[in-house]
Structure formats: structure tokens, C-alpha cells
N, C-alpha and C positions, 0 to 999 in steps of 0.2 A: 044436190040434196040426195038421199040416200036412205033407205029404212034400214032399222038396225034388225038383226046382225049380221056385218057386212065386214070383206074384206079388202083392203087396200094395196096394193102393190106399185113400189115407186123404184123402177133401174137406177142405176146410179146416173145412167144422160140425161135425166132429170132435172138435175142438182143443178143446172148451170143456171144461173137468176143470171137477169139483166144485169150490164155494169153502169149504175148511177149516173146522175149527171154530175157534172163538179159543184154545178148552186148547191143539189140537192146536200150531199156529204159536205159539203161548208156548212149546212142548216142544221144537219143534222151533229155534226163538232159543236155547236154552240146552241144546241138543246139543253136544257136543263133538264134530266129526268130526277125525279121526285121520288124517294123509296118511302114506303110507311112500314110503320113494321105495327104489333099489335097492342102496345101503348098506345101510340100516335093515335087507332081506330078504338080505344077504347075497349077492345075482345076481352074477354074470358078466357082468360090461357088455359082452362080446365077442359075449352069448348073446340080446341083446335091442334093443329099439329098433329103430334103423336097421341099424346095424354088425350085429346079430345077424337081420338080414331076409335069407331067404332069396332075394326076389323080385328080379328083375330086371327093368328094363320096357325091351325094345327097342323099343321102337317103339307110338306113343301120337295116338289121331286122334278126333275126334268128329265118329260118325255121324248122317248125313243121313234126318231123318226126315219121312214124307209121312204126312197123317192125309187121311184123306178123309173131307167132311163134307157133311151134307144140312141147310137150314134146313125146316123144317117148322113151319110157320104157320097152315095154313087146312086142315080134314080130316083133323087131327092123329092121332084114332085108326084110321082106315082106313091113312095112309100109314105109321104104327108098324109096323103089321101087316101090312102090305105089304113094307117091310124084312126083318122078322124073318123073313117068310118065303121072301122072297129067299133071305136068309142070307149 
């Protein structure tokens, strides 16, 4: 759990999910998934999607971002600690 506003960062060594069991991926081949679309739920397509978005976007730009960065190669954990304690 988390209070908003927060940020999340995920490396890419992350990414590696467990690999299944062979029942599991046999159960899951012979699922039925079910799509409804907005007949089926009876909506108001006036009320949803696009048409039903409240949002308006006037005005759309992407921002310029500067990282400032240090290579550190030689006396690695002095200048770590030197940083951090910069701060």
C-alpha cells in the first residue's frame, strides 16, 4: 500500500515472472474467457469511451528533462559516500 502521490520504479530484472506449472498453462488453454462489450452490459455509449470522456486536452508538450550524472570508477566507496553526503 502506498499514499498517493507516489512514485514507482521497476529495472528491467524485474520482469522475470515465475515459469508456470504445465497443469496450470493446460487450465489456463482451456479457459474460456468471456468479453462483454457495451450492448451485452446494457451502457450508454454516450456515457463511456471517448464520447462519454470528460477530458479535454488543450494543450499537449513533452517535457525537457536533464539528469545529472557522475561516472565513478576508481574509489568507488569513498566518492558513494561523498555524494550521499553531499546530498
Amino acid at each position: 500500500e502506498v499514499t498517493a502521490p507516489c512514485l514507482l520504479e521497476v529495472n528491467k530484472e524485474c520482469e522475470k515472472s515465475p515459469i508456470p506449472k504445465i497443469e496450470d498453462y493446460v487450465r489456463a488453454q482451456n479457459t474460456l474467457v468471456e468479453i462483454y462489450n457495451a450492448d451485452d452490459l446494457d451502457l450508454d455509449k454516450t456515457q463511456i469511451g471517448i464520447t462519454g470522456s470528460p477530458t479535454m486536452v488543450y494543450k499537449a508538450f513533452r517535457p525537457e528533462f536533464q539528469k545529472d550524472s557522475k561516472e565513478i570508477s576508481e574509489n568507488c566507496s569513498k566518492q558513494v559516500l561523498d555524494l550521499i553526503l553531499k546530498g
